[in-house]
C-alpha positions as CSV (number, residue, x, y, z in Angstrom):
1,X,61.4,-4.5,1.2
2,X,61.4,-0.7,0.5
3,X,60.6,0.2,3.8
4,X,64.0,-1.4,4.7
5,X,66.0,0.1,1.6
6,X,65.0,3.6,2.4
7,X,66.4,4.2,5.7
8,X,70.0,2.4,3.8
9,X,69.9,5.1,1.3
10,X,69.3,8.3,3.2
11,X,72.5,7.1,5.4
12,X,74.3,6.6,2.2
13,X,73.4,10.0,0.8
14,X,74.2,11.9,4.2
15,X,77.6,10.0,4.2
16,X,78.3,11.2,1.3
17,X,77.6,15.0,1.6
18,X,79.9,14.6,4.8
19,X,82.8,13.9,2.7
20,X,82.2,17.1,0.2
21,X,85.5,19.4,0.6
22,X,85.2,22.3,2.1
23,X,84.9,25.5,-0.1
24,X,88.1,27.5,-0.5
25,X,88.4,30.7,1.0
26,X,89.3,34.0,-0.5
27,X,92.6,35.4,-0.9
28,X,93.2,38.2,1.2
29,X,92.6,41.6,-0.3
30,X,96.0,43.7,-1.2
31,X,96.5,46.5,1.5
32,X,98.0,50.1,1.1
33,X,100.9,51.1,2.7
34,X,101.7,54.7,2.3
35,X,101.5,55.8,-0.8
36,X,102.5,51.8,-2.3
37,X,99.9,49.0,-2.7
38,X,101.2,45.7,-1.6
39,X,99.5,42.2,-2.6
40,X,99.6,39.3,-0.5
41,X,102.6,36.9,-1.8
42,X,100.7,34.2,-4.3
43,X,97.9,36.2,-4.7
44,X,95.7,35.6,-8.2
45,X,95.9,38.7,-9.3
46,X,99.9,38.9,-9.8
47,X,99.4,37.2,-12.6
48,X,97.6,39.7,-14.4
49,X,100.1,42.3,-14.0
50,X,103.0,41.5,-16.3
51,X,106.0,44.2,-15.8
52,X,108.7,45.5,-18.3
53,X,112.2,47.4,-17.8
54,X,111.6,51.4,-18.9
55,X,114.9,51.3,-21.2
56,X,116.6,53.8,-22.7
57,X,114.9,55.8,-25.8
58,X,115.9,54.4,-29.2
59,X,115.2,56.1,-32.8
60,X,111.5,55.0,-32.9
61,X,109.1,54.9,-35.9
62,X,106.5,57.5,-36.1
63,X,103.2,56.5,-37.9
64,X,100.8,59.7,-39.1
65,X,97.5,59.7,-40.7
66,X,97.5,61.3,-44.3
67,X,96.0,61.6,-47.5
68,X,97.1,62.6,-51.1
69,X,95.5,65.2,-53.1
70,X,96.3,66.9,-56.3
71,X,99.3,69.0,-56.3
72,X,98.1,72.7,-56.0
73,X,100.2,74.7,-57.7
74,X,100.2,72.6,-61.0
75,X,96.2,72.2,-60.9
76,X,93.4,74.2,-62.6
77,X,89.8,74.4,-61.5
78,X,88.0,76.0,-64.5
79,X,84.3,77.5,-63.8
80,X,82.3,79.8,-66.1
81,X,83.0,83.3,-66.1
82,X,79.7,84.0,-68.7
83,X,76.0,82.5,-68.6
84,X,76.0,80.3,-71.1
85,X,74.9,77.1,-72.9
86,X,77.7,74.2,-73.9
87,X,77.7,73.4,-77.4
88,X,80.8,70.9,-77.6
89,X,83.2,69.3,-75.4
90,X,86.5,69.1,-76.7
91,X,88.6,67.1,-73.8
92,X,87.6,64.3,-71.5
93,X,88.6,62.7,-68.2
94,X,92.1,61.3,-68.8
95,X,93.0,62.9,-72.3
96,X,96.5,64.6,-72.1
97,X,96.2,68.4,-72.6
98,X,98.3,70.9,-73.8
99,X,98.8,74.6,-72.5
100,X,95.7,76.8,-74.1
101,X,94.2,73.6,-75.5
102,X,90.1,74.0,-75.6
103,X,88.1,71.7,-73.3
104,X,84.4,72.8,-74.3
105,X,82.8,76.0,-76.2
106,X,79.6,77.6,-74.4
107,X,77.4,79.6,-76.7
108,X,77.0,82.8,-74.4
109,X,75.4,85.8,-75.1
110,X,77.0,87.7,-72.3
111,X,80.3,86.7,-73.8
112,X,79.0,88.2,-77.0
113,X,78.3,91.4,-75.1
114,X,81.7,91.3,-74.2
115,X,82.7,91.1,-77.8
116,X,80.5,93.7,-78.8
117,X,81.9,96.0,-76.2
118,X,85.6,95.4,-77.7
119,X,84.5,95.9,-81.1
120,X,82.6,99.3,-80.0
121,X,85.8,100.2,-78.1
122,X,88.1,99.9,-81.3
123,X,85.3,101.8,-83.5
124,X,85.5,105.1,-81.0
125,X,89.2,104.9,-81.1
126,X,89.4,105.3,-85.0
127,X,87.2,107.9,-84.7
128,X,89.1,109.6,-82.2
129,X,92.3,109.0,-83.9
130,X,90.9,110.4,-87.1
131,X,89.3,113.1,-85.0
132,X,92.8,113.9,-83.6
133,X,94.3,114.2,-87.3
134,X,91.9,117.0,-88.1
135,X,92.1,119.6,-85.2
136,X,96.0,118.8,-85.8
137,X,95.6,120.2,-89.5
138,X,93.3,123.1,-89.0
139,X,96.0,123.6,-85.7
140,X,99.0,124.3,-87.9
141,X,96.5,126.2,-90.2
142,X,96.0,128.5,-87.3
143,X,92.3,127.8,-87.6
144,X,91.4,126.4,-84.3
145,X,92.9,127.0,-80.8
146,X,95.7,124.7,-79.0
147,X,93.0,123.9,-76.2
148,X,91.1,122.8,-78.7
149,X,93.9,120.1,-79.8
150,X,94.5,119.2,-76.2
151,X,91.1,117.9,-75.7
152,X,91.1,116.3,-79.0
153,X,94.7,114.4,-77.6
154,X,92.9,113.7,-74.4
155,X,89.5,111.8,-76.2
156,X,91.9,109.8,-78.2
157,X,93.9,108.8,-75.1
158,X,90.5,107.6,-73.6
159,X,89.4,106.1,-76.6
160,X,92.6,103.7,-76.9
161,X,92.6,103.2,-72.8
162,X,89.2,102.0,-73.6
163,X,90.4,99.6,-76.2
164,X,93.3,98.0,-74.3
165,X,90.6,97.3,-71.3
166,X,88.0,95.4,-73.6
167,X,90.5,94.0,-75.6
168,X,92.5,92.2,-72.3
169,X,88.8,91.2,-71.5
170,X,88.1,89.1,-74.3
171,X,91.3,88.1,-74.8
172,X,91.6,86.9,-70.8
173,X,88.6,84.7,-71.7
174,X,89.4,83.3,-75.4
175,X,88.0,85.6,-77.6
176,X,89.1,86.4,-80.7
177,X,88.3,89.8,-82.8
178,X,85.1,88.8,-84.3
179,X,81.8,88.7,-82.8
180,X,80.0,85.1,-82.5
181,X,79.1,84.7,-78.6
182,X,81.5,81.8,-78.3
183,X,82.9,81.3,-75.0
184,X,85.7,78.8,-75.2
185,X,87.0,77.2,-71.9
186,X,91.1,76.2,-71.9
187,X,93.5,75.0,-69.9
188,X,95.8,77.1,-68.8
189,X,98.3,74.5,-68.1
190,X,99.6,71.6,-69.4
191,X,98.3,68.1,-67.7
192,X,95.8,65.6,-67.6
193,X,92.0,66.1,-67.4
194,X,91.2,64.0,-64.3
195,X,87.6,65.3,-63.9
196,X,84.8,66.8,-66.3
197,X,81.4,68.2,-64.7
198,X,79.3,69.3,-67.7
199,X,77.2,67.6,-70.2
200,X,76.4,68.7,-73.9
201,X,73.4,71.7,-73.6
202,X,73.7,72.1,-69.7
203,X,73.1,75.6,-68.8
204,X,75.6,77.1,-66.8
205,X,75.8,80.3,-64.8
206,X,78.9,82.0,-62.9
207,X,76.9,83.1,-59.9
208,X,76.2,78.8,-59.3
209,X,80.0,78.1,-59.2
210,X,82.6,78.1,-56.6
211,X,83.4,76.8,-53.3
212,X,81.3,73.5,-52.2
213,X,80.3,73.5,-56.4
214,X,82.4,71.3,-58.4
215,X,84.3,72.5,-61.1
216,X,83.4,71.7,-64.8
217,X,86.9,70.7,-65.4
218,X,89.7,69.8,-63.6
219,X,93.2,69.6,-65.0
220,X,96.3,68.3,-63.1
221,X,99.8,66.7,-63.2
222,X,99.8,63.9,-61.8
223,X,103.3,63.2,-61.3
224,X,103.3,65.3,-58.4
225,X,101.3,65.1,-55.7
226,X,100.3,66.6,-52.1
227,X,100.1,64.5,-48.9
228,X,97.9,66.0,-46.2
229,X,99.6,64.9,-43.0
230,X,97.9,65.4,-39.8
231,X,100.7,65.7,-36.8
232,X,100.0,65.7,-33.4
233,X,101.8,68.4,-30.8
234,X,104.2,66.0,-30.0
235,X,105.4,65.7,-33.6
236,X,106.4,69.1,-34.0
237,X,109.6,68.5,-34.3
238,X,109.8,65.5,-36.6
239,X,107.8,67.1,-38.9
240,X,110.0,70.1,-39.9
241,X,110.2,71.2,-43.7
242,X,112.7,69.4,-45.5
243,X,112.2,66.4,-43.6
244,X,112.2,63.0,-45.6
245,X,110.4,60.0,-45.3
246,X,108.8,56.7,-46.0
247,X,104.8,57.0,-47.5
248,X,102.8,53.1,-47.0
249,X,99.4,52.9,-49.6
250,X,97.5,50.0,-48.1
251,X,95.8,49.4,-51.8
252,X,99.9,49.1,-52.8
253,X,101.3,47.5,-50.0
254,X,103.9,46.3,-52.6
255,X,105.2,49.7,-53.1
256,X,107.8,52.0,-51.3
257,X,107.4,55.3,-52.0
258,X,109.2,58.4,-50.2
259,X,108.0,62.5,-50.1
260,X,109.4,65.2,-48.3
261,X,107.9,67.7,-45.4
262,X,106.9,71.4,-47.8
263,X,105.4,73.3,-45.1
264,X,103.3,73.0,-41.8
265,X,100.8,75.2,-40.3
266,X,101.4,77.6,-37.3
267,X,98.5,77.0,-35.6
268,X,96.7,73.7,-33.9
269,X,93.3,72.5,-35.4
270,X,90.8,73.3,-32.7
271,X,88.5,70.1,-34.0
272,X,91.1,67.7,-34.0
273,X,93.7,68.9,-32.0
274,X,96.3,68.0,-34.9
275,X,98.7,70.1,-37.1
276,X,98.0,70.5,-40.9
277,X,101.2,69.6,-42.4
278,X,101.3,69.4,-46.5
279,X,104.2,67.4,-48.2
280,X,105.3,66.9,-51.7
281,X,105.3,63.3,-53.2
282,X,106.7,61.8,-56.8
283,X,104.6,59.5,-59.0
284,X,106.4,59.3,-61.9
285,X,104.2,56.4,-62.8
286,X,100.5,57.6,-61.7
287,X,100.3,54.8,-58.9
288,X,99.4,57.3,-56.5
289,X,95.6,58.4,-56.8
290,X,93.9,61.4,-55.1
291,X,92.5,60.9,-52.1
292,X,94.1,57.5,-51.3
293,X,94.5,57.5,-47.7
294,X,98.2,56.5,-46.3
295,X,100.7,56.3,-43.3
296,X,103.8,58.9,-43.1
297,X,106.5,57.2,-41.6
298,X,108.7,58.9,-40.0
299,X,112.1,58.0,-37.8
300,X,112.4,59.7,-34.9
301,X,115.5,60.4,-32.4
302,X,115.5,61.3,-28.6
303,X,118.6,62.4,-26.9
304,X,117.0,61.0,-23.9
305,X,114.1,59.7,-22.5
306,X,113.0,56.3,-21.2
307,X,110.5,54.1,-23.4
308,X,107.7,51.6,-22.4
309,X,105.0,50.5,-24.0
310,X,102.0,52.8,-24.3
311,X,99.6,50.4,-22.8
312,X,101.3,51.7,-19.5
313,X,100.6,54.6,-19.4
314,X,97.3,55.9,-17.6
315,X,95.8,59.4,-18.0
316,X,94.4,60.3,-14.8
317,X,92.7,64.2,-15.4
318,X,95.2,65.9,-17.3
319,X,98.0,63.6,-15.9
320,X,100.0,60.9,-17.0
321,X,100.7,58.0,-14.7
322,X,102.1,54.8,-14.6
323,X,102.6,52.2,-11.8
324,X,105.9,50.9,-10.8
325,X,106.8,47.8,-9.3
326,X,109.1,48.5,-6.3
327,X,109.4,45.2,-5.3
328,X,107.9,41.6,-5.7
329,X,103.6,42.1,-5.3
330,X,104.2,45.7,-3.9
331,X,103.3,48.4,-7.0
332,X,103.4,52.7,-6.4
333,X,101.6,55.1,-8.7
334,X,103.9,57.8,-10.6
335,X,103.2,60.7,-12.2
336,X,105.8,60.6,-15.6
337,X,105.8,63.5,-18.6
338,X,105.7,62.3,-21.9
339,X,107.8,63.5,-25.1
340,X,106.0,61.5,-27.5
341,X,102.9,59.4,-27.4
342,X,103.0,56.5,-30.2
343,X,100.4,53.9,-30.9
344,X,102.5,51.1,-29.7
345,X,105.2,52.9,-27.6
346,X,105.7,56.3,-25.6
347,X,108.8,58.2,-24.1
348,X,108.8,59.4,-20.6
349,X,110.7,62.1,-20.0
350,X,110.8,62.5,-16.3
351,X,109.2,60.6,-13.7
352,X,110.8,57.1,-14.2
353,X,114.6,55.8,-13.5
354,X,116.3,53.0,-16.3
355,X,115.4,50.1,-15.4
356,X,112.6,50.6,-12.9
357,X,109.5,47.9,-13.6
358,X,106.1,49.4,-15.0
359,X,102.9,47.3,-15.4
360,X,102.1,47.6,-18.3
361,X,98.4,45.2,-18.9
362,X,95.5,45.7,-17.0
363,X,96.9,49.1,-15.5
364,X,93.2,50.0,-15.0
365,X,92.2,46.9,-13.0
366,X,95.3,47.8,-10.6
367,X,94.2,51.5,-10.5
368,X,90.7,50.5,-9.0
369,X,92.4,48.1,-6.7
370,X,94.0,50.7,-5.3
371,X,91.4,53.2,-5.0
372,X,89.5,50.0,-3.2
373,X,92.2,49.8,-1.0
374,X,92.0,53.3,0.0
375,X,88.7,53.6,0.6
376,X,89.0,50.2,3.0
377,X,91.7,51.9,4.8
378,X,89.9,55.4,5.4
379,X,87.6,54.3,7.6
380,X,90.6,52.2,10.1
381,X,92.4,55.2,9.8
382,X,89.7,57.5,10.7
383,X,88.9,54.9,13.7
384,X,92.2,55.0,15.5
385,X,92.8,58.8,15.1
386,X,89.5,59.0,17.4
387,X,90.8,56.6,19.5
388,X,91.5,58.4,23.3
């Protein structure tokens, strides 16, 4: 019985391969055409190559990078001018300070050399005063000579020269007219303490502060701040001083807040290729926290100019180039200049028509299509040229 089934099955089996369909073939590659590449009509890939209008430039929105820091020119970095050792902190971070207000005392002997010094200074003056008042006397008494006077004049000129220097010395640092080695560190400024370095009986030296070294205090405003902007070339001229706009905090998305353009620098960063541009910014209420990074918004008009969306635009070398749709499946590659290069949008400046069709997705898959096609059509090309 399976000798007979067999032969029924291998006839059912090749019956049935015999009605498989036939695999489909592959649509025909696109072909170039001077300097145009056209794709068979149908083709897959059309799909894949959505197109937009370039349309007259609107005002757009710039978006920079930026971040606030402490305003400057109302902020005090205080470091130790003396050796010394602290023996109290009088402030801490977020007390309210007043102009000359102490923030710590150091017990520093070098300070007290600096005392001693003043107090030295203000000894030889009396005695050079006093000095003076004698060789005046014995002057008008005929007793001594009027050179003699002079240089009697002169040492007490020295002597209080002498005083005024030490004096301005200790007085520059705190010190007051006695002699205890106490090195008082102020502020110089009225504001908020918004950092502290130092512990009670650190030692502290001069020569182990400034830049990279963090100060031992740190007193600032706060109702004013900077905003570090970082514009590219293009920007130039929407970041000009003077110029408004909008600041977005992502930790306050709730919030608007506005600053305006101070100054900007006259020279590109070589590292980033960006230009430093500081701005001033209110906080009235001390939302705004150092170092919070943010987004200058900016509006920016173009008297003309053609827009499109950035995704476009393809930088070939040092180039920009797009690819235009001339008609239905045919596309041509154009070299356009750019006045401003967004995130979501750029402006061509020459190089495109209004309402000329760009691709503007998978502009890199159509770029190697077309370098594919050339390469294919080298070789025909180089085969009929040779042709007799």
């Amino acid at each position: 019985m399976l000798n007979r089934l067999l032969p029924l099955l291998l006839v059912a089996l090749l019956s049935a391969c015999g009605d498989s369909p036939a695999p489909k073939a592959d649509a025909p590659a696109p072909i170039v055409q001077g300097e145009q590449l056209r794709f068979p009509a149908g083709h897959p890939q059309l799909q894949l190559l959505p197109v937009t209008a370039a349309a007259a430039a609107q005002p757009i929105t710039v978006e920079l990078p930026a971040k606030l820091v402490w305003n400057e020119e109302r902020t005090q970095r205080i470091y130790p001018s003396f050796a010394g050792r602290v023996m109290a902190i009088k402030a801490d971070v977020g007390q309210r300070v007043r102009a000359g207000a102490p923030l710590a005392v150091l017990a520093s002997p070098d300070f007290g050399q600096a005392q001693s010094d003043t107090a030295r200074a203000e000894a030889d003056a009396r005695l050079a005063a006093k000095a003076l008042q004698r060789q005046r006397e014995l002057f008008e008494a005929g007793i001594v000579a009027r050179k003699e006077l002079e240089q009697a004049e002169a040492e007490h000129e020295r002597a209080r020269a002498e005083v005024d220097r030490a004096q301005a010395r200790t007085r520059l640092y705190g010190g007051s007219g006695g002699i205890n080695q106490q090195l008082v560190l102020s502020a110089s400024l009225a504001g908020v303490v918004v950092e502290r370095n130092l512990n009670p009986g650190q030692e502290l030296r001069p020569e182990l502060s400034g830049p990279g070294v963090p100060a031992l205090f740190v007193v600032t405003d706060p109702a004013a701040l900077w905003l570090q902007i970082d514009a590219r070339e293009t920007e130039i001229g929407v970041v000009r001083p003077g110029q408004r706009f909008k600041l977005r905090v992502p930790a306050l998305a709730a919030q608007e807040f506005e600053g305006r353009i101070v100054t900007s620098s006259d020279f590109i960063d070589p590292q980033t290729r960006t230009i430093k541009v500081r701005a001033s910014v209110a906080n009235p209420q001390r939302l705004l926290k150092a170092e919070m990074l943010a987004t200058a918004v900016f509006e920016r008009r173009f008297e003309r100019g053609l827009v499109v969306p950035a995704t476009a635009v393809l930088l070939h070398g040092s180039q920009h180039r797009v690819f235009v749709q001339t008609q239905p499946g045919t596309f041509e590659p154009r070299r356009v200049e750019l006045s401003h290069e967004g995130s979501r949008e750029v402006v061509v400046s020459s190089g495109l028509q209004a309402g000329e069709l760009v691709v503007t997705e998978n502009v890199l898959l159509l770029a190697r299509q077309f370098r594919l096609a050339n390469d294919e059509a080298k070789p025909a090309a180089e085969a009929g040229a040779t042709r007799p």
